[in-house]
Structure formats: C-alpha cells, structure tokens
C-alpha positions in Angstrom: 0.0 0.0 0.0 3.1 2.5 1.2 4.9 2.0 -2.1 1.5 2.6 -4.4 0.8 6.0 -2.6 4.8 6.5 -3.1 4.3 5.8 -6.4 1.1 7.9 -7.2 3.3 10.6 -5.2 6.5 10.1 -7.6 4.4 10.0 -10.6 2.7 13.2 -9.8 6.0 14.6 -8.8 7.4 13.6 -12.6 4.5 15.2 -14.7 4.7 18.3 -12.6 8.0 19.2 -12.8 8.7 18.1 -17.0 5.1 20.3 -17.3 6.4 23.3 -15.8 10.1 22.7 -17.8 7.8 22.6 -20.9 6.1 25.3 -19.8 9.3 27.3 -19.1 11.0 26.3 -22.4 7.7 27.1 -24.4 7.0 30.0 -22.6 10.9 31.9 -23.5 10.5 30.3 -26.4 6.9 31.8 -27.5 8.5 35.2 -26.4 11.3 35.5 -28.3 9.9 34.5 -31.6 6.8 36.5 -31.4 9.9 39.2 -31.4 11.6 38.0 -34.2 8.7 38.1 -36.2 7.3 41.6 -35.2 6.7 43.6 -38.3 7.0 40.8 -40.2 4.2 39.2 -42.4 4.2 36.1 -39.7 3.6 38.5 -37.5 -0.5 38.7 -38.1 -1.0 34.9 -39.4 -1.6 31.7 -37.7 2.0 31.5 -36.4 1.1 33.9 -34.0 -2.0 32.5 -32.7 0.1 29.1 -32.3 3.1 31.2 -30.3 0.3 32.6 -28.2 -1.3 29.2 -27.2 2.0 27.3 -27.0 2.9 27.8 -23.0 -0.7 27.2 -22.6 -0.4 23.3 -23.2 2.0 22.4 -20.2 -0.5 24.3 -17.8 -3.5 22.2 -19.2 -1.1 18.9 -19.0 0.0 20.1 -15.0 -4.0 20.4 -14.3 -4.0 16.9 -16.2 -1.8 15.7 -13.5 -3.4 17.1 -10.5 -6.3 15.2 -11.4 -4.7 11.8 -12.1 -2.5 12.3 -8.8 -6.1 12.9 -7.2 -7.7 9.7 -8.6 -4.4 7.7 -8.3 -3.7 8.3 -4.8 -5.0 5.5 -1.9 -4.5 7.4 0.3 -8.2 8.6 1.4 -7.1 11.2 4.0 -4.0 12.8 1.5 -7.3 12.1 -1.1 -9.0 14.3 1.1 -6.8 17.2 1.8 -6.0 17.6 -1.4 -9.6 17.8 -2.9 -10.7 20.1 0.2 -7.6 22.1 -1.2 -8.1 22.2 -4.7 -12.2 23.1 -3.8 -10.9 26.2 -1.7 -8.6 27.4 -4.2 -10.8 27.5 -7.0 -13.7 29.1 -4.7 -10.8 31.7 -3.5 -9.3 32.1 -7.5 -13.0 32.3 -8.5 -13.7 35.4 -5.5 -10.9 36.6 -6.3 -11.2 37.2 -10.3 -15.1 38.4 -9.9 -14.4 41.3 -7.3 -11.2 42.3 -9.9 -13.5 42.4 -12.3 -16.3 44.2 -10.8 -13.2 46.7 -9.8 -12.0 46.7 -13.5 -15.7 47.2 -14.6 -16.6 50.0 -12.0 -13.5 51.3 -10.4 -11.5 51.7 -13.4 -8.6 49.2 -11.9 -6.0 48.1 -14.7 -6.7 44.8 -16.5 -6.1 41.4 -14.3 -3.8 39.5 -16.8 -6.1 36.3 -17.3 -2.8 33.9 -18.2 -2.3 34.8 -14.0 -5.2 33.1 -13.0 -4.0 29.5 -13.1 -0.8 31.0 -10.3 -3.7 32.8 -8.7 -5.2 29.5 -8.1 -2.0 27.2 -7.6 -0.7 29.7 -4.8 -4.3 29.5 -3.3 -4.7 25.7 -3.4 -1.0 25.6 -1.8 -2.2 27.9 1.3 -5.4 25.9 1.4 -3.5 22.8 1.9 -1.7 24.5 5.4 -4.8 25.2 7.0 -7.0 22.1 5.5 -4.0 20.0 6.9 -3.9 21.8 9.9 -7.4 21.3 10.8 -7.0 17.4 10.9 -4.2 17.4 13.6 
C-alpha cells in the first residue's frame, strides 16, 4: 500500500516538474519568436495565434496531472486534503477574479492578466493545503 501511494506521489511529482520545464522552455521560447517576427508578415498569421497558445499546453497537461494524482492516490485522508484544497482554491481564484472584475468594470482598476489566473489558483490551493491540513491534527 506504502509503495503505491509512493508511487502515485513520484508520478505526480514527474508530470509536474517536466510540465512546468515545458512550460518554461515554451514559454521563453513563445516570447522571443513573437519578437523576431514583429513587423513581419508572420507576425498577423496563424503562427502567432500558435506562439500565443503554446505555453498554454504544459498548464492544461499540470491540471492533467493534479487530477490523475487525485484519482491515483490511496490514500483517502491525503485524497482528502487535497480535494478540500483544490475546492478552496478555485472558490478563492473564482472570488478573487469576480471582485477584480467588478473593480475593473466600476472602479476603473488596470486589467487582471487572465494567463495569471492558473498562479492565482495554484498559490491558493498551496495555502489551502496548510490550514485544510492543519485542521485534521
């Protein structure tokens, strides 16, 4: 049982970290050839749109893995935590991103960058864990 919930743990571990070096690479990457082809005739086509979405993919494959660590995982009380966790940061991401936009929309605030939202809710879910944790000792 120890060595499947070591397992689930390494695995999880593994996708994480080669996401967020794809995510890294593709994200550098993205940047400095939408520069390159500024002012070029790339610089309006589909190679653009493709730039743009590129560092998108690793996020979408690291919320990939948060699920399958979530399914894979025996462990019903680390189970636990961690679905408590994610629940609480996507309710404080999602209170978070409605009164910014209220603010943007009646306060005149700047713009919240919407490619920060999936941080907003990673840094959430990771202080969520502290005091969902907490609560069971």
């Amino acid at each position: 049982m120890t060595e499947n919930r070591d397992n689930a743990r390494s695995r999880y571990q593994r996708r994480f970290m080669l996401s967020m070096i794809a995510y890294a690479v593709l994200l550098i990457a993205s940047v400095l050839a939408l520069e390159y082809i500024e002012g070029s005739e790339l610089a309006n086509g589909p190679w653009r749109f493709a730039l743009a979405v590129a560092p998108s993919l690793p996020i979408l494959a690291t919320i990939w893995a948060m699920g399958a660590y979530l399914v894979e995982e025996t462990d019903e009380f680390k189970r636990t935590i961690l679905a408590q966790s994610m629940l609480w940061g996507v309710g404080l991401t999602l209170g978070f991103t409605s009164v910014w936009g209220f603010l943007e929309e009646f306060a005149q605030v700047s713009r919240f960058p919407l490619y920060l939202t999936f941080p907003v809710f990673c840094f959430c879910m990771g202080l969520a864990q502290v005091f969902v944790a907490r609560r069971y000792k």
